[in-house]
N, C-alpha and C positions, 0 to 999 in steps of 0.2 A: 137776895137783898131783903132785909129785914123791914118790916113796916115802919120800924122803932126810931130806925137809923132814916127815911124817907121823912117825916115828920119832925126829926132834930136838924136836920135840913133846911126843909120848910122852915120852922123858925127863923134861920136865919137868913131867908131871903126879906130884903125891901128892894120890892116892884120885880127889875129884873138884874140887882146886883144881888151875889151869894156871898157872904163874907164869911170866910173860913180863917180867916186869918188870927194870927199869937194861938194857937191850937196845938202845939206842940205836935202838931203832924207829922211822921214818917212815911204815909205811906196818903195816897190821892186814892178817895172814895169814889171810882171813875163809875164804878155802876151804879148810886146812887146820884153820880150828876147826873149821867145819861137819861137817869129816868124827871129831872126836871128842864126841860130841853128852854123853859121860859128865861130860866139864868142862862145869861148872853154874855154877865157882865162876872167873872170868878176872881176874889182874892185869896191870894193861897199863899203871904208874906210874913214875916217874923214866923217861920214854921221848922222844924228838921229836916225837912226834904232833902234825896241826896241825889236821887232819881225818880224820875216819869214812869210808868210803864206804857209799852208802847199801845196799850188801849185808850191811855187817854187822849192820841191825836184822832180817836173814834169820836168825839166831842168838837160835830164841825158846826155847831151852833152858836159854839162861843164869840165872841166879838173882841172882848180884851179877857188878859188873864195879868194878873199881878205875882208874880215871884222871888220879889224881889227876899232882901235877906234871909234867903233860907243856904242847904249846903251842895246845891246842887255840880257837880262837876264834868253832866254831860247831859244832853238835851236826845230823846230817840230821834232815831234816822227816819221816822215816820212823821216827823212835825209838818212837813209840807200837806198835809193833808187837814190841818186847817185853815181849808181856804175862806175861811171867814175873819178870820183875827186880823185886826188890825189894832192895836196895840198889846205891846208886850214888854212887860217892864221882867228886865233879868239881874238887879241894883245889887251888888254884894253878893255876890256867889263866888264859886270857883272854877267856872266856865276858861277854858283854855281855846276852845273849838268850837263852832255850831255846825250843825248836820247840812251836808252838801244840800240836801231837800228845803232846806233854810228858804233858797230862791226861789221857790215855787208859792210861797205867800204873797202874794199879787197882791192882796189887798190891806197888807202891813203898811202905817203911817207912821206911828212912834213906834219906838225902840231906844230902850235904854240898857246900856252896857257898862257902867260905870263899875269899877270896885271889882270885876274880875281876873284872874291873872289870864289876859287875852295874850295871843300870839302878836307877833309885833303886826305884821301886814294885819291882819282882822282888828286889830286897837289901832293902829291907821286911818282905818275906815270907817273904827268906830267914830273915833272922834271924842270932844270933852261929856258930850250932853248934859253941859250944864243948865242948860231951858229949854223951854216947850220948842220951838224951834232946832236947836243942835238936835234932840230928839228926831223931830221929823227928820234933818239931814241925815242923821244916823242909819233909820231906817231905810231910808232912799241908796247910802253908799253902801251900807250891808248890802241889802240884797244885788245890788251890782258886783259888789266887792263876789258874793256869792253866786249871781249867774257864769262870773271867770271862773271861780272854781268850780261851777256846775260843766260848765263847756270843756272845762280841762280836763273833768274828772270822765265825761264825756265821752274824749276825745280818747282820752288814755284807756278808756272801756273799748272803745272802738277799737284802737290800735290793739288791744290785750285780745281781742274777739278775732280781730284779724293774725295778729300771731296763733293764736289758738287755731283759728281756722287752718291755717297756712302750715303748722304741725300737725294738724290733723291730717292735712292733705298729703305731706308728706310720710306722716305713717301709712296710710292709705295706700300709700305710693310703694313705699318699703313692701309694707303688706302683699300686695298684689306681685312685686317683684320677687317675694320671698316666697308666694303661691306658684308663680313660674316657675322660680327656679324648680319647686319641689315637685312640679309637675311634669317639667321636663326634666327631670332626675328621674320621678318614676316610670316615665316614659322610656327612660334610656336604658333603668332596670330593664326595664320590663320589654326593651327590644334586646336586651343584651340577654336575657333571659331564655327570650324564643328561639334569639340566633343558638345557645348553646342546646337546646335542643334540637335544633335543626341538623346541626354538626353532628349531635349523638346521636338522630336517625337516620342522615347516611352514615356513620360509620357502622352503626345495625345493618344498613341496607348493603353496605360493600360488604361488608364479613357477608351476610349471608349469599352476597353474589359470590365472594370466593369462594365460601361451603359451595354453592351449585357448582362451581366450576371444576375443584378439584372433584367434587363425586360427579360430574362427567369423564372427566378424565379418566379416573380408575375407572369408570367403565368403559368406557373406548378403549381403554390398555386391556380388561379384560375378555374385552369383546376379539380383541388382534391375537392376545395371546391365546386365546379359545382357539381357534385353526391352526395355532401354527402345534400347538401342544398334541392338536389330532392327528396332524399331518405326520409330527414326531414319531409319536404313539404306533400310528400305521407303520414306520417304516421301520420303527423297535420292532414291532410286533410280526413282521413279516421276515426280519433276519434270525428271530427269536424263535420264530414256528421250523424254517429251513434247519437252523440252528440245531434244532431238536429231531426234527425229523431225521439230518444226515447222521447223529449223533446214534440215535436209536439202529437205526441201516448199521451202522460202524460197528456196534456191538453185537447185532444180529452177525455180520459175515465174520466177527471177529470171533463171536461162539462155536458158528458153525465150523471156522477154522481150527479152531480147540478142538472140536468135540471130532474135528475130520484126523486131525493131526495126532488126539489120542488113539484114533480108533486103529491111523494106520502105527501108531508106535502101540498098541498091543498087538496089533496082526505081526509085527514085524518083532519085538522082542519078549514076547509073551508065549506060550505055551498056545495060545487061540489062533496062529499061526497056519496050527495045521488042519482047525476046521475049515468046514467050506467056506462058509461067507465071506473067511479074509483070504483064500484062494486069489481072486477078480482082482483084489485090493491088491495084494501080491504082487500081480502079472502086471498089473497097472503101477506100480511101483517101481518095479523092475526096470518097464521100458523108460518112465520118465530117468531113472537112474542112469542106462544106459545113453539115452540123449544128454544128459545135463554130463559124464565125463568127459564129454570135448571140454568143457570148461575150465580153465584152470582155478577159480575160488568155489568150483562146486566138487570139484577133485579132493580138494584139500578137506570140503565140509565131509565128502563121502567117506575120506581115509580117516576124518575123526570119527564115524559113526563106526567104520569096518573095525576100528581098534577098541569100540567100546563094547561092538559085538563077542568080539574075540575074550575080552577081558570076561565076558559073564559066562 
């Protein structure tokens, strides 16, 4: 804030009214009032004003404020905060509405609304305020007319708070149900999970019980077959040994037959006949010959030998 702008100010204070007014104003010097807190009394009419800012209901020292024909078309939702004004001239504007906070000016007497386009129920309540009087009434039904709409708006906060709430709580609600569900979902994973491992470690645990079983088995089987394959074995091996041995016998007396049977078929049609050695053999010859011709198929053998004798 400029020193320059404090002191064009000042000028135009007498006592504790600030006349600002026909100034061609757009715009409210709020921190240059601020800093004259002795003006209680502000005219701010015949100006361009179209709007407040909401600093200027920071200015609770005022008492009355004049605004009248300027082009104001909406007043801030902060004007309850001069709880000091009591009068307030708003003549010739283009005010449709005033701020629900409107009611909280407790200490508002006059009030003039004449000349703007008010809503029907709020120009109702206005009234004509054609004199100091319809003035005071004005003031009086406004802020009534505006503690219904404060209550209402109130009420309707209330009930907006409580559906709010009540959606809230019902998300909450959702919430927490949609937390269940997902928790006993993971839950059911995660039991369905364990059960299918449980499944795949007895089927581990039975396979490897049937591995141990069947390799019992073959061994019991080879343990049973192990004796009887001995017992086999022994009774092969001992038909096997006889086998051999009579086999060996058989061809021993079967040689010695040969070699007995050549010896007497050289003694007997050989030339070595008439050495000694086959003399014995001879005589021993002779008599079994003489015994075996009671026979009749030894007769028969002897008269083939007598005729081969003959023939050589």
């Amino acid at each position: 804030m400029s020193k320059g702008k404090v002191e064009n100010l000042r000028d135009k204070l007498d006592g504790n009214e600030l006349d600002l007014s026909l100034g061609n104003l757009t715009d409210v010097p709020v921190k240059e009032l601020a800093a004259i807190p002795k003006a209680t009394v502000l005219d701010l009419s015949c100006n361009n004003l179209v709007t407040l800012p909401p600093e200027f209901c920071s200015l609770t020292h005022l008492v009355k404020i004049d605004l009248s024909k300027n082009q104001l078309t909406s007043l801030p939702d902060e004007l309850g905060q001069l709880c000091n004004l009591q009068h307030l001239d708003l003549l010739n504007n283009k005010l449709t509405t005033l701020p629900v906070s409107f009611s909280q000016l407790r200490s508002l007497k006059w009030l003039d609304l004449k000349d703007n386009p008010l809503e029907p129920e709020l120009a109702k309540a206005a009234g004509d305020c054609l004199d100091e009087k319809q003035c005071r009434q004005c003031a009086s039904r406004v802020l009534q007319h505006m503690k219904v709409l404060q209550e209402e708006a109130d009420k309707e906060r209330e009930r907006r708070l409580l559906r709010e709430r009540e959606l809230e709580k019902k998300r909450e609600a959702k919430q927490r149900e949609r937390e269940a569900r997902e928790r006993e979902a993971l839950k059911r994973k995660k039991a369905e999970e364990k059960e299918r491992k449980r499944m795949e470690y007895n089927k581990q645990m039975a396979a490897l019980a049937a591995q141990e079983r069947q390799k019992k088995k073959k061994e019991e089987k080879k343990k049973k077959e192990k004796p009887s394959q001995d017992k086999t074995a022994g009774k092969v091996s001992v038909p096997k040994a006889k086998r051999s041995a009579c086999s060996l016998l058989l061809r021993l007396l079967l040689f010695v037959f040969v070699c007995a049977a050549s010896l007497l078929a050289a003694c007997q049609l050989t030339e070595l006949r008439k050495e000694a050695f086959c003399t014995p053999l001879n005589v021993y010859v002779e008599q079994a010959l003489t015994w075996a011709r009671g026979l009749d198929m030894v007769q028969q053998v002897l008269q083939k030998i007598s005729d081969f004798q003959a023939a050589q």
